[in-house]
C-alpha positions as CSV (number, residue, x, y, z in Angstrom):
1,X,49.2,105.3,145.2
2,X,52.4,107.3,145.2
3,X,54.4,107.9,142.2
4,X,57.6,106.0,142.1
5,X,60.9,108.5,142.4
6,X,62.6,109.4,139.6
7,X,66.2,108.3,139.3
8,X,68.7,111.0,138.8
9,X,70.6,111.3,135.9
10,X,73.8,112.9,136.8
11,X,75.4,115.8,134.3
12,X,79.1,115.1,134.3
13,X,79.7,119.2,134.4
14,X,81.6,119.1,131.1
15,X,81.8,122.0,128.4
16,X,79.7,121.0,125.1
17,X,81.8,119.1,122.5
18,X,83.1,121.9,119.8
19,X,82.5,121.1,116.7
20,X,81.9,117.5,117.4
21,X,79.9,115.0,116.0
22,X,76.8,113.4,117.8
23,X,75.9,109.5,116.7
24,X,72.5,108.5,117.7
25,X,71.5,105.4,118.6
26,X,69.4,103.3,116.7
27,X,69.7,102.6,112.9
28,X,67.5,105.8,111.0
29,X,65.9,108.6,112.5
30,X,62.2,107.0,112.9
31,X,60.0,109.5,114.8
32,X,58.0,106.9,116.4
33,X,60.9,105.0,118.2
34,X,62.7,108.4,118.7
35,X,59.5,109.7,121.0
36,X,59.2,106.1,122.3
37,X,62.9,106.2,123.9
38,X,62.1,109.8,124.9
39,X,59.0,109.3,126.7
40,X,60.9,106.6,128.4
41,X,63.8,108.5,129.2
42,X,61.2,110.6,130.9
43,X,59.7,107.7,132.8
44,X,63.0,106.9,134.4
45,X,65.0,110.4,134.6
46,X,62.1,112.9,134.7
47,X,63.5,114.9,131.7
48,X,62.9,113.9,127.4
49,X,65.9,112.9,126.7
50,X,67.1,110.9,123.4
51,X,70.5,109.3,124.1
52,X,73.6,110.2,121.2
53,X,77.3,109.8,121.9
54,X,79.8,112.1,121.2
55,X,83.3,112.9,119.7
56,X,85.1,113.6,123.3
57,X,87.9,112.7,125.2
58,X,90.2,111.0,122.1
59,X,86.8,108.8,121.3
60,X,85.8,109.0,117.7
61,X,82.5,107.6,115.5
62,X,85.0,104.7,114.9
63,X,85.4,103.9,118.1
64,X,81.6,105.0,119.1
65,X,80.6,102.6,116.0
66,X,82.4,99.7,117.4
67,X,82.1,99.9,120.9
68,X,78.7,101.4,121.5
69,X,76.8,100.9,118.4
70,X,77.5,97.4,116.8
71,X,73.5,96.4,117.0
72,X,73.5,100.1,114.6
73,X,73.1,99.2,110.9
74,X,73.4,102.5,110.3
75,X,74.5,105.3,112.2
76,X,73.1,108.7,111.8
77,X,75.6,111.6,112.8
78,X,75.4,115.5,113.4
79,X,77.2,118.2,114.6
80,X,76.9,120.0,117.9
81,X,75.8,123.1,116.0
82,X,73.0,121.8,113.9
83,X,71.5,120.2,117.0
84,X,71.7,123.4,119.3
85,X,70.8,125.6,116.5
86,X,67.6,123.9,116.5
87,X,67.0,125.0,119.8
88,X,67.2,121.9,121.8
89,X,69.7,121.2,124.3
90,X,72.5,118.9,124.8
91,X,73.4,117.5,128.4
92,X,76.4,115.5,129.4
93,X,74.5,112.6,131.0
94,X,76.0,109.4,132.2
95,X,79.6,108.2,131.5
96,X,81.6,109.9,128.9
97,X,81.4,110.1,125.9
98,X,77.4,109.8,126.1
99,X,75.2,112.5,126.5
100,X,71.2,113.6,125.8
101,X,69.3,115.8,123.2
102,X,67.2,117.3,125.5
103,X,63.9,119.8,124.9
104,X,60.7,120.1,127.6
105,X,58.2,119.4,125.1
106,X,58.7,115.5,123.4
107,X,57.0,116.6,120.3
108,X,59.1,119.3,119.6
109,X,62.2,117.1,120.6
110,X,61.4,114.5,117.9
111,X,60.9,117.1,115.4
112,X,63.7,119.2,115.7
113,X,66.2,116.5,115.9
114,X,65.2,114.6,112.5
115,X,64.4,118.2,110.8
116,X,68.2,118.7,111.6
117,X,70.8,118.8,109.1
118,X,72.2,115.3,109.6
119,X,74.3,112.1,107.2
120,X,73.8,108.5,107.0
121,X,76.9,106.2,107.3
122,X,76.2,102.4,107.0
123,X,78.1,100.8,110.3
124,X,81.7,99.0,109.2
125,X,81.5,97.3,113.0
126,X,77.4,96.0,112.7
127,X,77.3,93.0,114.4
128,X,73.7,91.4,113.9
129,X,72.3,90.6,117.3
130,X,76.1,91.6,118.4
131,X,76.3,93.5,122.1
């Protein structure tokens, strides 16, 4: 049987954020549910991806916290140069202000993003069950 296609994920063609801070989804950094969404950001897009939003265009983790992330008890942030010091990559996926950690190997993904200098703010727009 043939393998389904992949869906393409188009890159917006935008510089990386300076100095901005990513928010990614999903209360703490667990490592199993990280390489869970990964493996099924490979499924659909052919690339491990795990999805963040960043500081771009006037949006800030206010604005990312309530609009995006109201489900997020908790919202883990990091800047741009922790993440590509670490060696993975970050692609401007999607609509704006979202965008992917990205690496070719999902184990090294997962590591590398939790070993990553990061802080822990507790959500002022959590919405239990919200949208």
């Amino acid at each position: 049987m043939d393998q389904p296609r992949k869906k393409r994920r188009a890159r917006r063609g935008e510089p990386l954020p300076e100095g901005g801070i990513l928010v990614v989804r999903g209360d703490l950094l667990d490592p199993d549910e990280l390489e869970s969404d990964a493996r099924d950001n490979f499924d659909v897009y052919g690339f491990y991806g795990i999805s963040v939003y960043a500081e771009v265009g006037g949006v800030d983790v206010d604005w990312i916290a309530g609009h995006k992330l109201r489900r997020a008890e908790w919202l883990v942030l990091f800047e741009v140069r922790h993440v590509l010091g670490a060696g993975l990559d970050l692609w401007d996926t999607g609509l704006s202000p979202h965008y992917d950690v990205v690496h070719a190997d999902v184990v090294e993904l997962v590591t590398r993003l939790v070993g990553c200098q990061h802080r822990l703010l507790r959500n002022v727009h959590y919405e239990e069950g919200g949208s």
